[in-house]
OpenMM code with the backbone's topology and positions (N, CA, C; nanometers):
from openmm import Vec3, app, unit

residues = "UNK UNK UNK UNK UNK UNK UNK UNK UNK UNK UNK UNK UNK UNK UNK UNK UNK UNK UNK UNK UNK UNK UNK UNK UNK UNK UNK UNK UNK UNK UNK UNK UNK UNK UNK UNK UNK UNK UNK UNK UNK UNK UNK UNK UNK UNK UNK UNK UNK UNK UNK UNK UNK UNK UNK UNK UNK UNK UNK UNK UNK UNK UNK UNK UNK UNK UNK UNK UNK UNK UNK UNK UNK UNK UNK UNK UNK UNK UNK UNK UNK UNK UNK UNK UNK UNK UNK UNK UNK UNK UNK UNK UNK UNK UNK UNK UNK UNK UNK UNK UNK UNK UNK UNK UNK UNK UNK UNK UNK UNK UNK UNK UNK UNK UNK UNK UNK UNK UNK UNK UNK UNK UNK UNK UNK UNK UNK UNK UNK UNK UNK UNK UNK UNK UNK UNK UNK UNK UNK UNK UNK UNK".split()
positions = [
    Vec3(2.4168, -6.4634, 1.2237),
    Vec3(2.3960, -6.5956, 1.2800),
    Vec3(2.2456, -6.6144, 1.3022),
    Vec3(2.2048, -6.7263, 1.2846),
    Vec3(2.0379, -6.7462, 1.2565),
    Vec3(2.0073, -6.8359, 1.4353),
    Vec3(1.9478, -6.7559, 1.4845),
    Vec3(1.9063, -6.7900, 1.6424),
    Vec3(1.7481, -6.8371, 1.6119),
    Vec3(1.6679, -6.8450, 1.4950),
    Vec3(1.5685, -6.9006, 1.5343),
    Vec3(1.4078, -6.8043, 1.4830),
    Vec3(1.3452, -6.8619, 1.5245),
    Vec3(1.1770, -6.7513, 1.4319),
    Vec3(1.1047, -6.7213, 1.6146),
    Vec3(1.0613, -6.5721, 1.5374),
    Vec3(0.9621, -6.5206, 1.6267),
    Vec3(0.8156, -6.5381, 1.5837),
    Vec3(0.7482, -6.5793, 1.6454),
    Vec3(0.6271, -6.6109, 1.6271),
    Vec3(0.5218, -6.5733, 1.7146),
    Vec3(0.5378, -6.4711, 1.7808),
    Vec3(0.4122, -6.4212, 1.8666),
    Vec3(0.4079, -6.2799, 1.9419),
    Vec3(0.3727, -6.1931, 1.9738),
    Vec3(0.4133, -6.0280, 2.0036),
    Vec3(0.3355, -5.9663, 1.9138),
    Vec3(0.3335, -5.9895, 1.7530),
    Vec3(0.2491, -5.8891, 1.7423),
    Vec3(0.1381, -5.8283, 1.7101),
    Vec3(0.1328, -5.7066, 1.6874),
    Vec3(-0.0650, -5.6821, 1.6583),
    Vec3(-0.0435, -5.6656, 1.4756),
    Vec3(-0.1970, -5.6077, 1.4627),
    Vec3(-0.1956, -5.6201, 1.2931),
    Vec3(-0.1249, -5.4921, 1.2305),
    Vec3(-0.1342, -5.4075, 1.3364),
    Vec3(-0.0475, -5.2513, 1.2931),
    Vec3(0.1170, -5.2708, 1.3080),
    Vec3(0.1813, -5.3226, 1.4032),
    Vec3(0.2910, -5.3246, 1.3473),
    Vec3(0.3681, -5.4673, 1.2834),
    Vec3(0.2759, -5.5732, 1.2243),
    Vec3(0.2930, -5.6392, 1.1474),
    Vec3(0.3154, -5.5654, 1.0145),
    Vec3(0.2166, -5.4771, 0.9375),
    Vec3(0.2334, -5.4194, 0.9041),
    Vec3(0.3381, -5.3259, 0.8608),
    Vec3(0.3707, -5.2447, 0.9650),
    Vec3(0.4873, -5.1608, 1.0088),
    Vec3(0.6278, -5.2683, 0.9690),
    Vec3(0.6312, -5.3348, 1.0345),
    Vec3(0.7267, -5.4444, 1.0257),
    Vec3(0.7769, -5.5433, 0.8554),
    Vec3(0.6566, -5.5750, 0.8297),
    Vec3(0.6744, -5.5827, 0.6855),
    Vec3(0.7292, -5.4933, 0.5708),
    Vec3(0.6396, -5.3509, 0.5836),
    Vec3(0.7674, -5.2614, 0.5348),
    Vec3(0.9000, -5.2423, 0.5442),
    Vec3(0.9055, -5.2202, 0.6455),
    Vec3(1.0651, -5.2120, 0.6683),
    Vec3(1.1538, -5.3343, 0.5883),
    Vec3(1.1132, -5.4424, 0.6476),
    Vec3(1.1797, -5.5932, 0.5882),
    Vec3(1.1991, -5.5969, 0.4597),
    Vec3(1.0700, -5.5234, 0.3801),
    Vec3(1.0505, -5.5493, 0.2291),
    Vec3(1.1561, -5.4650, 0.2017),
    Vec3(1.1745, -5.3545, 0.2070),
    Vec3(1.2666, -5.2287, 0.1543),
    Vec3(1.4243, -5.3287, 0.1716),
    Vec3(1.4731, -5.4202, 0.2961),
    Vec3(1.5699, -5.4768, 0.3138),
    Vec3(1.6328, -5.6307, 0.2370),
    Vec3(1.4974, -5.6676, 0.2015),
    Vec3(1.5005, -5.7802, 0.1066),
    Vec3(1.6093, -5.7830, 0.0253),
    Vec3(1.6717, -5.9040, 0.0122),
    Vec3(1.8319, -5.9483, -0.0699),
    Vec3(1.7791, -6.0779, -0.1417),
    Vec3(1.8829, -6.1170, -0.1858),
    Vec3(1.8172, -6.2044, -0.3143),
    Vec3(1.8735, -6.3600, -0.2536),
    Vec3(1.9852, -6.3582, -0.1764),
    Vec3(2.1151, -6.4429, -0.1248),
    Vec3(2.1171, -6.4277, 0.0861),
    Vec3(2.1298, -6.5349, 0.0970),
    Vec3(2.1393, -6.5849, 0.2452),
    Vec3(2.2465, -6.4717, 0.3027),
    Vec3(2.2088, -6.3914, 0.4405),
    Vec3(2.3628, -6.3546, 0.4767),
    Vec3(2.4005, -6.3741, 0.5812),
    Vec3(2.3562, -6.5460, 0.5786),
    Vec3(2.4290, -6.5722, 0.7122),
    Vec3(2.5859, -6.6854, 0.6666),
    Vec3(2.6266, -6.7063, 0.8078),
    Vec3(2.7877, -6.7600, 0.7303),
    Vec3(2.7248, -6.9232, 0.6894),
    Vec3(2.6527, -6.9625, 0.8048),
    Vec3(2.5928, -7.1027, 0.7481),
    Vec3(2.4270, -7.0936, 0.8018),
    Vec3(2.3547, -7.1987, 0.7024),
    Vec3(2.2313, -7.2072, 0.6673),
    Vec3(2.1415, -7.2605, 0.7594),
    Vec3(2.0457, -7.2853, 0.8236),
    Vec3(1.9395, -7.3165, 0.8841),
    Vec3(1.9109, -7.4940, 0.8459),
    Vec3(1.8836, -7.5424, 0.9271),
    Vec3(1.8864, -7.6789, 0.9014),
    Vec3(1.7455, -7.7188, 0.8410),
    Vec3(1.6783, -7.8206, 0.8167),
    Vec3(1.5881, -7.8491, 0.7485),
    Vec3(1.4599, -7.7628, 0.7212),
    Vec3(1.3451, -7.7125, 0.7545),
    Vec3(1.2022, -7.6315, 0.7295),
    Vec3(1.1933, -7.4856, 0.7778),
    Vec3(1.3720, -7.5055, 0.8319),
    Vec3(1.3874, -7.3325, 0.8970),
    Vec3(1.3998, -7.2616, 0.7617),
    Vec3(1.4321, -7.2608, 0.6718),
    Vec3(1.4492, -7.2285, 0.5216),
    Vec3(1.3156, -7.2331, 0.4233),
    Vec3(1.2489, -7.3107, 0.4653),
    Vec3(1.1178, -7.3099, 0.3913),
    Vec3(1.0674, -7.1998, 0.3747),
    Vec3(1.0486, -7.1586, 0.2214),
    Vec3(0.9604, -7.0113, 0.1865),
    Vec3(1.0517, -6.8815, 0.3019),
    Vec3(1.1271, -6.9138, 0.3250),
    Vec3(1.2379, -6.7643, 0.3693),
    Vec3(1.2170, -6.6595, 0.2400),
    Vec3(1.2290, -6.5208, 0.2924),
    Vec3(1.2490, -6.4002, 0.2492),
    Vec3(1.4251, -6.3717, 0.3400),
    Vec3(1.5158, -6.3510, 0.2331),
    Vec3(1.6014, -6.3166, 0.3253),
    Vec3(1.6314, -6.1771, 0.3335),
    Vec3(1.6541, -6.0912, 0.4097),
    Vec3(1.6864, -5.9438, 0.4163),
    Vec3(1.8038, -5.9045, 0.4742),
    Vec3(1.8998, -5.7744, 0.4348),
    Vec3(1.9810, -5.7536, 0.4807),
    Vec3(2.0041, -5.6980, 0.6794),
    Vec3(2.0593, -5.7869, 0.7162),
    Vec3(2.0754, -5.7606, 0.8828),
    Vec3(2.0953, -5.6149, 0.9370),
    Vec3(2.0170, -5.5577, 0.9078),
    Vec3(2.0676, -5.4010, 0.9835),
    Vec3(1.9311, -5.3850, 1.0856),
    Vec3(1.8585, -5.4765, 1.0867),
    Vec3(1.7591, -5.4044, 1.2368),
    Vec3(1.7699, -5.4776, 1.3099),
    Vec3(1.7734, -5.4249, 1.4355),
    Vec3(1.7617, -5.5025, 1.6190),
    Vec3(1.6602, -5.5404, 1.6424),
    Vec3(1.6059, -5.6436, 1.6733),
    Vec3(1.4771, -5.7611, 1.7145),
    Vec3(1.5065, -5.7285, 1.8612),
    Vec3(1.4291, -5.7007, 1.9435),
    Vec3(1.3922, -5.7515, 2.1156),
    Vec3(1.3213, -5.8297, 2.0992),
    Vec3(1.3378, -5.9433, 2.1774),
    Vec3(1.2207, -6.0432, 2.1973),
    Vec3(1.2661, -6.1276, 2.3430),
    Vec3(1.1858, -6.1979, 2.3693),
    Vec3(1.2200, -6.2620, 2.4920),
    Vec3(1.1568, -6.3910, 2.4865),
    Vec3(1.2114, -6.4610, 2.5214),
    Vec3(1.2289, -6.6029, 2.5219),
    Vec3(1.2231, -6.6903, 2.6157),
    Vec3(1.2228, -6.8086, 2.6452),
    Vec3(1.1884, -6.9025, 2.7226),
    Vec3(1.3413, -6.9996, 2.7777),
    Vec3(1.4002, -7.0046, 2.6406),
    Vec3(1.5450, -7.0460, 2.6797),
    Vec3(1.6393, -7.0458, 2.5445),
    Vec3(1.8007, -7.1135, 2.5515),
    Vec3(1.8433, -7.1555, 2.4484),
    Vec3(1.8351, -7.2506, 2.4386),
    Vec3(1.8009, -7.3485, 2.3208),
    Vec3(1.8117, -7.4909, 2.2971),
    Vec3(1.9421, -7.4825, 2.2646),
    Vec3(1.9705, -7.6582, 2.3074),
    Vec3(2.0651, -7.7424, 2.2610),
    Vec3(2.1120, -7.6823, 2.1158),
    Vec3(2.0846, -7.6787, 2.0286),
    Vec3(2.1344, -7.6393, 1.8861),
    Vec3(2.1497, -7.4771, 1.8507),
    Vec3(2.1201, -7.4084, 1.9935),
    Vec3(2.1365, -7.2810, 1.9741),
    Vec3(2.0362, -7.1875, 1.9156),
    Vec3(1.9241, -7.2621, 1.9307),
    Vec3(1.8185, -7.1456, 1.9135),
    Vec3(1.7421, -7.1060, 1.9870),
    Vec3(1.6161, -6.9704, 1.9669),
    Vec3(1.5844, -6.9357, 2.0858),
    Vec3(1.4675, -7.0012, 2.0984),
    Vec3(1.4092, -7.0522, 2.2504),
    Vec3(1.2712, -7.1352, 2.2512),
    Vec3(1.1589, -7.0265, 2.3106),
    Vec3(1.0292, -7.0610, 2.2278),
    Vec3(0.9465, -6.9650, 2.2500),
    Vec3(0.9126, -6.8327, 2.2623),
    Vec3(1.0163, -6.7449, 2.1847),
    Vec3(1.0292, -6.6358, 2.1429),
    Vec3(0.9419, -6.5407, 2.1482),
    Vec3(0.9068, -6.4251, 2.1436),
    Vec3(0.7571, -6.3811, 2.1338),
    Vec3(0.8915, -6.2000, 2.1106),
    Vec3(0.8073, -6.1659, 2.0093),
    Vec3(0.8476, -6.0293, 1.9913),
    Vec3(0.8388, -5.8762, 2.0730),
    Vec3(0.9011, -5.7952, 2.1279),
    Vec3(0.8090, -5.7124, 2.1770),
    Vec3(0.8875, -5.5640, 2.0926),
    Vec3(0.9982, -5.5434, 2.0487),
    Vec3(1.0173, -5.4195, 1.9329),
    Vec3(1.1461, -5.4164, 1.8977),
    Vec3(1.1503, -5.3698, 1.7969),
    Vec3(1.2778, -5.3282, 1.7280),
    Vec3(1.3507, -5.1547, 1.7918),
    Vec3(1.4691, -5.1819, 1.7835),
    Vec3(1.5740, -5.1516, 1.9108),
    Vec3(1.6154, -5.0533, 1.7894),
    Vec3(1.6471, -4.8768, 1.8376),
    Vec3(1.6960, -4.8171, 1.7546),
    Vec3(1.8457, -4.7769, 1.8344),
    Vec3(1.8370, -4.8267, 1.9451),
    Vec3(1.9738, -4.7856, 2.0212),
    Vec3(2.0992, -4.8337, 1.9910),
    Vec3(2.1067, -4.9469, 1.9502),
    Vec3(2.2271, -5.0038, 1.8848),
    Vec3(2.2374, -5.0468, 1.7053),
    Vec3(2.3364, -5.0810, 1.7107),
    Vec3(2.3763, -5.0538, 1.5292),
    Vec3(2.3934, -5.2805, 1.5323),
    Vec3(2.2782, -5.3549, 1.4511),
    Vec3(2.3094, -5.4724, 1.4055),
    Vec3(2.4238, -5.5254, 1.4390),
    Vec3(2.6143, -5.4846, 1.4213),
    Vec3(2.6857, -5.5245, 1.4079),
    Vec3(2.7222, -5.5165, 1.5573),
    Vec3(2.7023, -5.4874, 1.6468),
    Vec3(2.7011, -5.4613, 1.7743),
    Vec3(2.6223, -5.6108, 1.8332),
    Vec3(2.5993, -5.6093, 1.8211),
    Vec3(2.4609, -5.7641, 1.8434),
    Vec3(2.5272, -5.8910, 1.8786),
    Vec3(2.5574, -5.9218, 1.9762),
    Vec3(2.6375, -6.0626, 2.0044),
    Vec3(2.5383, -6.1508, 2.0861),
    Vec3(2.5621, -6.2918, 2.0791),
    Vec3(2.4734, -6.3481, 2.1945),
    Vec3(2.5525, -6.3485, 2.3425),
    Vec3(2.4721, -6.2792, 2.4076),
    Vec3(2.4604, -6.2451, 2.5520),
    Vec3(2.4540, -6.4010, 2.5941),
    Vec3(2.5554, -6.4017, 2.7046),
    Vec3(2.6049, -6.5347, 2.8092),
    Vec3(2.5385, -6.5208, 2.9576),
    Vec3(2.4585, -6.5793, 3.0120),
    Vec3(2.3835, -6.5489, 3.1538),
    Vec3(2.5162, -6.5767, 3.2269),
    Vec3(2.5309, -6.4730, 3.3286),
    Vec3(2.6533, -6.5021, 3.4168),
    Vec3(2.6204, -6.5248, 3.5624),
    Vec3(2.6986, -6.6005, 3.6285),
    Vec3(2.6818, -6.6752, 3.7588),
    Vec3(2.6355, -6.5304, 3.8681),
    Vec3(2.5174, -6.5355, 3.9490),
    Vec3(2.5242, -6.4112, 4.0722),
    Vec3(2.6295, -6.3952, 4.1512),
    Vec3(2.6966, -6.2596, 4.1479),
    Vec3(2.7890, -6.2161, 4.2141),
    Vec3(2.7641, -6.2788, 4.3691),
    Vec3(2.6680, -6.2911, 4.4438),
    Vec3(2.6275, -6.3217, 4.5737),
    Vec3(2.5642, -6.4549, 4.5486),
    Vec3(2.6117, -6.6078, 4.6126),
    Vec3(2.5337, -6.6986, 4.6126),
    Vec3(2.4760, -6.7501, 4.7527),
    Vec3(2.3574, -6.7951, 4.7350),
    Vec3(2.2852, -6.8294, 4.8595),
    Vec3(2.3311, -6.9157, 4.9611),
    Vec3(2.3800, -6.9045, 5.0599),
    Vec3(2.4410, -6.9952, 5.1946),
    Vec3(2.3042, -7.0774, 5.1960),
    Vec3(2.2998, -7.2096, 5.1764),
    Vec3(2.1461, -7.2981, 5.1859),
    Vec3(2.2276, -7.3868, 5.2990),
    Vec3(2.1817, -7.4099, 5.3998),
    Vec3(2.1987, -7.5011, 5.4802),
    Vec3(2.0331, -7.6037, 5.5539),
    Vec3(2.0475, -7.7425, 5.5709),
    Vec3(1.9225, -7.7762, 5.6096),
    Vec3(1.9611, -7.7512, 5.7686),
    Vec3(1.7892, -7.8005, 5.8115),
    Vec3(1.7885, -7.7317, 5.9710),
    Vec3(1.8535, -7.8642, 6.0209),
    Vec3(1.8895, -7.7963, 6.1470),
    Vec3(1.9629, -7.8779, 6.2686),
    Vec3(1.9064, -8.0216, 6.2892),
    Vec3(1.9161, -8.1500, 6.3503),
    Vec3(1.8685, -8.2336, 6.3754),
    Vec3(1.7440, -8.2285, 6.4275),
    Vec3(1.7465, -8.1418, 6.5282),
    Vec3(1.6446, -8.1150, 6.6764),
    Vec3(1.5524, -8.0797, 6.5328),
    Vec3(1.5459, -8.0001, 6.4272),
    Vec3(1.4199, -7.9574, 6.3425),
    Vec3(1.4629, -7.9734, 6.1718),
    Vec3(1.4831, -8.1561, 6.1207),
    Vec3(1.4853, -8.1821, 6.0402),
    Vec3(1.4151, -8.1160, 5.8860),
    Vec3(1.3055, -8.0317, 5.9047),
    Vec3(1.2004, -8.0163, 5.8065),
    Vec3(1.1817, -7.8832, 5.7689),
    Vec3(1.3107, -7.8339, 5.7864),
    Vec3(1.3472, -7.7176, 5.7102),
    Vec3(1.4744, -7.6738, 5.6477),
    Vec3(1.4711, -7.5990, 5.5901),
    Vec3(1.6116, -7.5264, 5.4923),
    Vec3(1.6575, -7.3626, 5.5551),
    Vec3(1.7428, -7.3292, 5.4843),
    Vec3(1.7614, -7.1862, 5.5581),
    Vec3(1.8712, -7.1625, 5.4522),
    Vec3(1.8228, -7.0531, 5.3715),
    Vec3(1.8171, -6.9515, 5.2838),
    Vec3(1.9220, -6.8551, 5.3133),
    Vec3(2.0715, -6.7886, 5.3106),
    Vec3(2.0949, -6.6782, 5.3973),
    Vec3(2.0348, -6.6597, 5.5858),
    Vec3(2.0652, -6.7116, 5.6162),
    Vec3(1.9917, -6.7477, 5.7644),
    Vec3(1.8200, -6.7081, 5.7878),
    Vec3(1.7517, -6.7390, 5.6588),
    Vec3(1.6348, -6.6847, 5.6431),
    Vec3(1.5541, -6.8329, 5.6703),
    Vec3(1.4656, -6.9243, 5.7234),
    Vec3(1.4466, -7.0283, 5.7802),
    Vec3(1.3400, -7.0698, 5.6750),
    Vec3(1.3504, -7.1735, 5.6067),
    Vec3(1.2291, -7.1699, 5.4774),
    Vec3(1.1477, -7.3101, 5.5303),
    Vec3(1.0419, -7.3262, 5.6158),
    Vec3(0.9654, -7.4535, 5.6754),
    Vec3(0.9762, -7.4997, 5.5312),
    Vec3(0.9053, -7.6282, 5.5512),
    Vec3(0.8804, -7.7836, 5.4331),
    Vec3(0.9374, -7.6798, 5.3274),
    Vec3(1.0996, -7.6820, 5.2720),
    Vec3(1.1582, -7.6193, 5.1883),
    Vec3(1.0566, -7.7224, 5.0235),
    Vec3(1.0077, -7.8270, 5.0518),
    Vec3(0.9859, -7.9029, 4.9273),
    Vec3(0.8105, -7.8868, 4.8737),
    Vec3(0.7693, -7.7896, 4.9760),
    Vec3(0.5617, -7.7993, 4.9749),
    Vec3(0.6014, -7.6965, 4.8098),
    Vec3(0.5021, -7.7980, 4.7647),
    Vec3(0.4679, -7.7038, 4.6134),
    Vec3(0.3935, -7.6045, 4.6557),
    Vec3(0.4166, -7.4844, 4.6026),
    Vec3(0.3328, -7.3337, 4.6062),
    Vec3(0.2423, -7.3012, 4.4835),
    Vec3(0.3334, -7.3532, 4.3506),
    Vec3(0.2010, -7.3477, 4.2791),
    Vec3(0.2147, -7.4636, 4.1410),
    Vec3(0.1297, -7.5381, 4.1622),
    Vec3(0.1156, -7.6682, 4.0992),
    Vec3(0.1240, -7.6353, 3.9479),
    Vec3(0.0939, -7.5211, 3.8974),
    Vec3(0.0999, -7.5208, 3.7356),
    Vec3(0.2684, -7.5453, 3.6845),
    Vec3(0.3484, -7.4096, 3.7608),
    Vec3(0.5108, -7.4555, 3.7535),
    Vec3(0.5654, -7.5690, 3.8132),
    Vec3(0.5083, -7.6074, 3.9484),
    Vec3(0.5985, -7.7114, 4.0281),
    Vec3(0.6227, -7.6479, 4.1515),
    Vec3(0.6692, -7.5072, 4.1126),
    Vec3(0.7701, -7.4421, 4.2146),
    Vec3(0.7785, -7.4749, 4.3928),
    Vec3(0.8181, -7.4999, 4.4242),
    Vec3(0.8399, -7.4735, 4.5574),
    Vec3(0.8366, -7.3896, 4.6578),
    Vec3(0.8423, -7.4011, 4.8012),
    Vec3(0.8864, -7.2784, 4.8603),
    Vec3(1.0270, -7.2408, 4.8575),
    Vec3(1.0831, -7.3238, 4.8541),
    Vec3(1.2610, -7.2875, 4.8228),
    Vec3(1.2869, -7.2363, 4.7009),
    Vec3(1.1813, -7.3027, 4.5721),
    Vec3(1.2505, -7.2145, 4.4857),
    Vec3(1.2013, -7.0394, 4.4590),
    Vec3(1.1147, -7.0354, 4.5651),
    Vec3(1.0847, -6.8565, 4.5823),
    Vec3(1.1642, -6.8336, 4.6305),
    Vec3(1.2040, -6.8844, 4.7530),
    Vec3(1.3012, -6.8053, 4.8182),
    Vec3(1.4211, -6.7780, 4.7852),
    Vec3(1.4694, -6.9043, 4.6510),
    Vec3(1.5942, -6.8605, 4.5740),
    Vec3(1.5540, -6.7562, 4.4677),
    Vec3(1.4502, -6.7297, 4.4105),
    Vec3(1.4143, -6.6350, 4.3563),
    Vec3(1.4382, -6.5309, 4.4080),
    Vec3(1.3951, -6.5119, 4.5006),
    Vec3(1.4002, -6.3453, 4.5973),
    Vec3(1.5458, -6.3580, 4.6179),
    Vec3(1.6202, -6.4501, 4.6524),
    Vec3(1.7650, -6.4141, 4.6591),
    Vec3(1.8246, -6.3594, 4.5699),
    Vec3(1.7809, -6.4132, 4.4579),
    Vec3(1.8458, -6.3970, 4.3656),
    Vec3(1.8794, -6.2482, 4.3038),
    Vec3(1.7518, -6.2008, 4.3260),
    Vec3(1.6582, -6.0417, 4.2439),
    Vec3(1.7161, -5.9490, 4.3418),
    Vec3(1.7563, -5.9667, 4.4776),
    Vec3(1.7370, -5.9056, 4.5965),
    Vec3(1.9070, -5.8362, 4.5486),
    Vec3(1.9161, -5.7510, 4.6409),
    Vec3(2.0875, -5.6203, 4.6068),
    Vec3(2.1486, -5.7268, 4.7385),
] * unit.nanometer
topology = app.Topology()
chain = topology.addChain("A")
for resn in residues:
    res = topology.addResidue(resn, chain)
    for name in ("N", "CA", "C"):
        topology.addAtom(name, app.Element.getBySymbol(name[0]), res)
């Protein structure tokens, strides 16, 4: 199944490295069940699926591919056919968010953890909030 192009991760040595391998795998015929939609096909080399890609990504798009990809190595621990797309699953523990009492309108509370102006941006490049750290740390936290 075709999830999409990696385009960033690597250096000139295992570009290199990487090209070998691919070349030795090179096929003449597509082996996926269906084809890539318009310029994803452009100038393709197709090769037979037997190596594991790690890469990490930014998200899934709508059409099922991966956004912003960036490479970091090929995986000798598992066997290609093993390879499914992984489903993010809901946290076993979700955060009790309640806002504050009347008497102190201008806060949130986290797990009874008290988060002042839950809405003050912390850092203007993401947006983020103070609430959304503190759902962060919930989140990561045992």
């Amino acid at each position: 199944m075709y999830a999409g192009r990696v385009g960033t991760g690597f250096n000139q040595s295992s570009l290199r490295q990487l090209h070998r391998q691919l070349a030795s795998l090179e096929i003449k015929e597509s082996p996926l069940e269906s084809l890539p939609a318009g310029r994803e096909t452009k100038d393709v080399h197709w090769v037979q699926p037997s190596l594991v890609c790690e890469a990490e990504f930014a998200e899934w798009t709508q059409e099922g591919l991966l956004r912003q990809a960036s490479f970091i190595a090929l995986r000798a621990d598992k066997p290609a056919k093993d390879i499914v797309r992984e489903r993010a699953t809901s946290p076993s523990r979700r955060p009790v968010l309640s806002d504050g009492p009347a008497r102190d309108p201008g806060h949130t509370s986290v797990d009874k953890v008290r988060i002042t102006h839950p809405d003050r941006v912390i850092d203007p490049q993401s947006g983020a909030s103070k609430l959304d750290l503190a759902l962060f740390y919930h989140g990561i936290s045992e």
